[in-house]
ROVEXTOR-908909 format. One record per residue (C-alpha): residue in three letters; x, y negated, z negated. Coordinates in steps of 0.25 Angstrom, whole numbers, plus 5000, padded with zeros to 4 digits. Each point is the difference from the previous one (the first is absolute). Layout:
  type    xx    yy    zz
   Ala     X     Y     Z
...
//
This chain:
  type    xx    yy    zz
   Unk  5164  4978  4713
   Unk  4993  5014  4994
   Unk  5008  5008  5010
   Unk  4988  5000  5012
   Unk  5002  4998  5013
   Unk  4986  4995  5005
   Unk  4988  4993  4996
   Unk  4988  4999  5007
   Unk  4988  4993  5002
   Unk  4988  5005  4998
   Unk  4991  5004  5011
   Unk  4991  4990  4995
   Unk  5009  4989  5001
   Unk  5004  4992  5014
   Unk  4998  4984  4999
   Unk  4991  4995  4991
   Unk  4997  4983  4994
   Unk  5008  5007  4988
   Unk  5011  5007  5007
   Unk  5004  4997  5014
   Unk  5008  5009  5008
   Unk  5009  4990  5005
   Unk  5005  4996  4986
   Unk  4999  5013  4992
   Unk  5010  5005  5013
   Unk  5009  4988  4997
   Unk  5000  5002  4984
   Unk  5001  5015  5001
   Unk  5013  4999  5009
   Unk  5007  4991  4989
   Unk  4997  5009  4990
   Unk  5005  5013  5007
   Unk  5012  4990  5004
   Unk  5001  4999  4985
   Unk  5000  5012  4998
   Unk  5008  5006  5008
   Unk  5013  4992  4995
   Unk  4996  5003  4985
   Unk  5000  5015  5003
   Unk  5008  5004  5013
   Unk  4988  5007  5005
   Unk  4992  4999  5013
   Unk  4985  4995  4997
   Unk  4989  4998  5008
   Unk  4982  4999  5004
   Unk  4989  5005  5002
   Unk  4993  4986  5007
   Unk  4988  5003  5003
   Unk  4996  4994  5015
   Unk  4987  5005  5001
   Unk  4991  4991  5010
   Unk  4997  4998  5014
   Unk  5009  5003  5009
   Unk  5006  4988  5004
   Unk  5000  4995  4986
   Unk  5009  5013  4995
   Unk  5009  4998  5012
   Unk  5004  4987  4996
   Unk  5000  5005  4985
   Unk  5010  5012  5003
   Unk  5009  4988  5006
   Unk  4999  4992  4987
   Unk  5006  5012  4994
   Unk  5011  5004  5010
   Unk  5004  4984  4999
   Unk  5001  5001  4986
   Unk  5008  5012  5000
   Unk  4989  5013  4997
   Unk  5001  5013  5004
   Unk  4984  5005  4999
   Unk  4989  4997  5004
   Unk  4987  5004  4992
   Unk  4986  5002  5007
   Unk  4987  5006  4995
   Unk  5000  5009  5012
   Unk  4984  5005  5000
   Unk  4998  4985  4996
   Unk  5007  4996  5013
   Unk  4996  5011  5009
   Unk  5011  5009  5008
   Unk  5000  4992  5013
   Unk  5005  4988  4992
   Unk  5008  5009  4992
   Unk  5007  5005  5011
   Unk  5002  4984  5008
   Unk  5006  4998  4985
   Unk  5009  5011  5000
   Unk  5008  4996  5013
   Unk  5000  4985  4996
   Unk  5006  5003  4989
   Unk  5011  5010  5005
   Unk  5004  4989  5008
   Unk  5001  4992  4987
   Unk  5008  5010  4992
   Unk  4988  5004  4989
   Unk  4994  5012  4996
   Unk  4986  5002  4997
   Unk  4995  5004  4988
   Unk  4985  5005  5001
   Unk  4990  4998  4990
   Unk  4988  5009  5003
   Unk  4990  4992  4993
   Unk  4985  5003  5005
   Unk  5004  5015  5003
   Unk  4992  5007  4990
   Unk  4987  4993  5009
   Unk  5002  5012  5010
   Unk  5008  5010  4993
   Unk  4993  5004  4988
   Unk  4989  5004  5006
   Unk  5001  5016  5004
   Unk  4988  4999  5009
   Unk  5003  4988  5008
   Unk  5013  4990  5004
   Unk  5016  5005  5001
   Unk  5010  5005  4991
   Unk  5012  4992  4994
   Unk  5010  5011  5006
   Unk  4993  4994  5013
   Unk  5002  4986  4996
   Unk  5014  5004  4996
   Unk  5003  5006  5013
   Unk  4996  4988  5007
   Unk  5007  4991  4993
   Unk  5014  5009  5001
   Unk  4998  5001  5017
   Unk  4996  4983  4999
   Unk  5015  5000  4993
   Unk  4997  4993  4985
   Unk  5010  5003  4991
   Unk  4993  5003  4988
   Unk  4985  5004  4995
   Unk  4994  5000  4988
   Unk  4995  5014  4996
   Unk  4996  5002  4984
   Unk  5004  5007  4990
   Unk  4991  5012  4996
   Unk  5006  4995  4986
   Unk  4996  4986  4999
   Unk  4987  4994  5003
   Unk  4996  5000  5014
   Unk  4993  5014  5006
   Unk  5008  5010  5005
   Unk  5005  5013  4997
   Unk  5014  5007  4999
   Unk  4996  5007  5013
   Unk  4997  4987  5006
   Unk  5011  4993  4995
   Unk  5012  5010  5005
   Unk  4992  5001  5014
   Unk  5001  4986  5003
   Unk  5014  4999  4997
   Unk  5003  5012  5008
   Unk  4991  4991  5012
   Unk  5010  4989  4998
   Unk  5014  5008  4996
   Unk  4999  5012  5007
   Unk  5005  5001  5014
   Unk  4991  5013  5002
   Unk  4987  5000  4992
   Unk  4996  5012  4996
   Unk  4985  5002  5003
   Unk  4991  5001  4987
   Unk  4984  5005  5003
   Unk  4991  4993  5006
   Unk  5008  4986  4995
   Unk  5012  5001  5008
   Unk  5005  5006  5015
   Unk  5014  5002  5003
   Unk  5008  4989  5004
   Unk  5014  4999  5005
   Unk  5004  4986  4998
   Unk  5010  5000  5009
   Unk  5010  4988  5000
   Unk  4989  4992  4995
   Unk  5006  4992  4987
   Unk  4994  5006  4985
   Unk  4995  4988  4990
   Unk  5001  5001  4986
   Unk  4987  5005  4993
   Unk  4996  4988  4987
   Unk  4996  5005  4988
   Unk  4992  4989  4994
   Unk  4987  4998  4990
   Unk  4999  5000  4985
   Unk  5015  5005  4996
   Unk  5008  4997  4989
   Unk  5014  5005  4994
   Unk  4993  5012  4994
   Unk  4995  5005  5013
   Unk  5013  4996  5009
   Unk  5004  5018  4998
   Unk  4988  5005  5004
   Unk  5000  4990  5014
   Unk  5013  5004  5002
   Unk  4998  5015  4998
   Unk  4989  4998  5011
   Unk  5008  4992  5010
   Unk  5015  5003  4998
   Unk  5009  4989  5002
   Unk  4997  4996  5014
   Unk  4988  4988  4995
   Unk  4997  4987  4998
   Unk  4996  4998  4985
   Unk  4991  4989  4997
   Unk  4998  4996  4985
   Unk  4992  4989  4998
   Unk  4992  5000  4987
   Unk  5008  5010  4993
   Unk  5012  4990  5003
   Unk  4993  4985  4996
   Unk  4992  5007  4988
   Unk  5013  5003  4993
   Unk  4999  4997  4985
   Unk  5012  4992  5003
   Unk  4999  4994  5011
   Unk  5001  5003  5016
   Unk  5017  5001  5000
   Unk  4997  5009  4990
   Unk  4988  5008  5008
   Unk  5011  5002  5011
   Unk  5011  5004  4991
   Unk  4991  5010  4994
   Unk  4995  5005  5014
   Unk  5014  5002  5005
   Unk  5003  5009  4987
   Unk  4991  5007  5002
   Unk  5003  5004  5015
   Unk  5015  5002  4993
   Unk  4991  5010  4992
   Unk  4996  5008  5011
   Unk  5013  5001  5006
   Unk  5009  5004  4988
   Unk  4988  5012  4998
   Unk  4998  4994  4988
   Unk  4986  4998  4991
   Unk  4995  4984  4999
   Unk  5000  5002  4986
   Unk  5016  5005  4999
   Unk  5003  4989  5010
   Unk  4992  4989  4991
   Unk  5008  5004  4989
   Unk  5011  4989  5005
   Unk  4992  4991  5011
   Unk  4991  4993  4991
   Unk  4993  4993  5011
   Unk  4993  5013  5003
   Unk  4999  5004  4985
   Unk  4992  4989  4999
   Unk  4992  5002  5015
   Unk  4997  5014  4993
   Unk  4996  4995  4989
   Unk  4989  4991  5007
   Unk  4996  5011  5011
   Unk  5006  5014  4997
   Unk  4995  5008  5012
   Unk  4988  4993  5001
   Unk  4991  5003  5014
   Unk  4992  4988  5003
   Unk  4986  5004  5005
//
C-alpha cells in the first residue's frame, strides 16, 4: 500500500513450525489481491523456495497455482546444478527466479583462495536467473563502488568490458541480461547514493529502512519511494522533505547514515 511492488522473504526464511510455506504463500496472495484493488498497481514476491530439489519443485508449483511470478532461491545454498534443474522447471511454470547469494562471501572474500562474485554473477546470468543480489558499497554489506558498477555491468551489459585481472571480455551474445539487486543496510537517506551507483535499471530492496520507519512500514515505503522521486527530479533529499513528510521524518531518524 506504500507504493512497493515486492516483498520478500528473507533468505533465512523457507517453512518453519512458526511460518509454513504453504500458508505464508496462501496469505501472501490475499493480501497482494488486496492490494492490488485498493491501489491499481501490479504486486508481487519474493518466495523463498530454497530446499532439495524435489521439494523446491513442488514449491515453485504452489506459487504458479497460486498466481506468483518469482521464485526466490539461495542459489550458493542450493548449488548451480539445482539452480539450473529449477530454472527450466520453473520457465515452464512462468516464474522468474530471484537469486539470493547467501553463503558467497565463504569463497569470495578471501583474495588467496575460492572465486569472485563477478564469477558467481556470470554463472548465474548463463544458468538464466533473473535477478541477483549484489550490495551496495553504501550500505552494510562489503563491497566497493568499483565492485559494485562491475557486477552490474556482468549482469546488464551485452559486452563486458574487461577490468584487470577481475574480468575477461565477454560478449554475451543473445544470451538474456538480469537485473543486478542492491540490498543490505539502506534506508531513505541512502536511496541517492545507490542510485547514482546503479542508474535506473535495478532491483532496490529496502527492508529495515522501510519497517523501521518512525511511523510505521506504510510510511517506510512512502518515504523510500520519495526519495527515488528525489533522485529523479535532481533534487536534494532535504529540498524534497520539505513537503513529503514521511521522508522528513525518515531523515530525521537516519540522515545519511552508513551502517557498519
Amino acid at each position: 500500500m506504500g507504493g512497493f511492488d515486492f516483498v520478500k522473504d528473507d533468505e533465512n526464511l523457507t517453512s518453519t513450525s512458526f511460518n509454513r510455506f504453504e500458508e505464508r504463500v496462501s496469505s501472501l496472495a490475499k493480501k497482494r489481491d488486496q492490494a492490488e484493488q485498493r491501489t491499481g498497481e501490479r504486486k508481487s514476491a519474493f518466495i523463498n523456495i530454497t530446499a532439495d530439489t524435489t521439494t523446491m519443485e513442488k514449491r515453485a508449483s504452489l506459487l504458479a497455482e497460486f498466481g506468483w511470478n518469482y521464485a526466490m532461491i539461495d542459489v550458493v545454498v542450493a548449488g548451480t546444478s539445482a539452480v539450473s534443474t529449477l530454472r527450466d522447471y520453473c520457465s515452464d511454470l512462468g516464474l522468474a527466479i530471484h537469486a539470493h547469494r547467501a553463503m558467497h562471501a565463504a569463497f569470495d572474500r578471501d583474495p588467496k583462495h575460492g572465486i569472485s562474485m563477478q564469477f558467481l554473477a556470470k554463472l548465474m546470468r548463463l544458468i538464466g536467473v533473473s535477478q541477483i543480489h549484489t550490495g551496495t558499497a553504501v550500505g552494510k554489506l562489503i563491497g566497493s563502488k568499483k565492485e559494485v558498477r562491475l557486477l552490474a555491468d556482468v549482469l546488464r551489459n551485452s559486452l563486458t568490458k574487461p577490468s584487470g585481472n577481475i574480468l575477461l571480455e565477454q560478449d554475451w551474445g543473445s544470451m538474456k541480461s538480469a537485473f543486478p539487486v542492491s540490498s543490505g543496510g539502506l534506508h531513505p537517506g541512502l536511496v541517492p547514493d545507490v542510485l547514482d551507483i546503479y542508474g535506473q535499471d535495478l532491483v532496490l530492496l529496502v527492508s529495515g529502512g522501510i519497517h523501521g520507519h518512525p511511523d510505521g512500514t506504510r510510511a517506510g515505503a512512502e518515504a523510500t519511494l520519495q526519495a527515488i522521486e528525489a533522485w529523479k527530479e535532481g533534487i536534494s533529499l532535504h529540498e524534497k522533505a520539505a513537503r513529503s513528510k514521511e521522508l522528513a521524518r525518515a531523515l530525521e531518524k537516519w540522515g545519511s547514515y552508513q551502517p557498519k
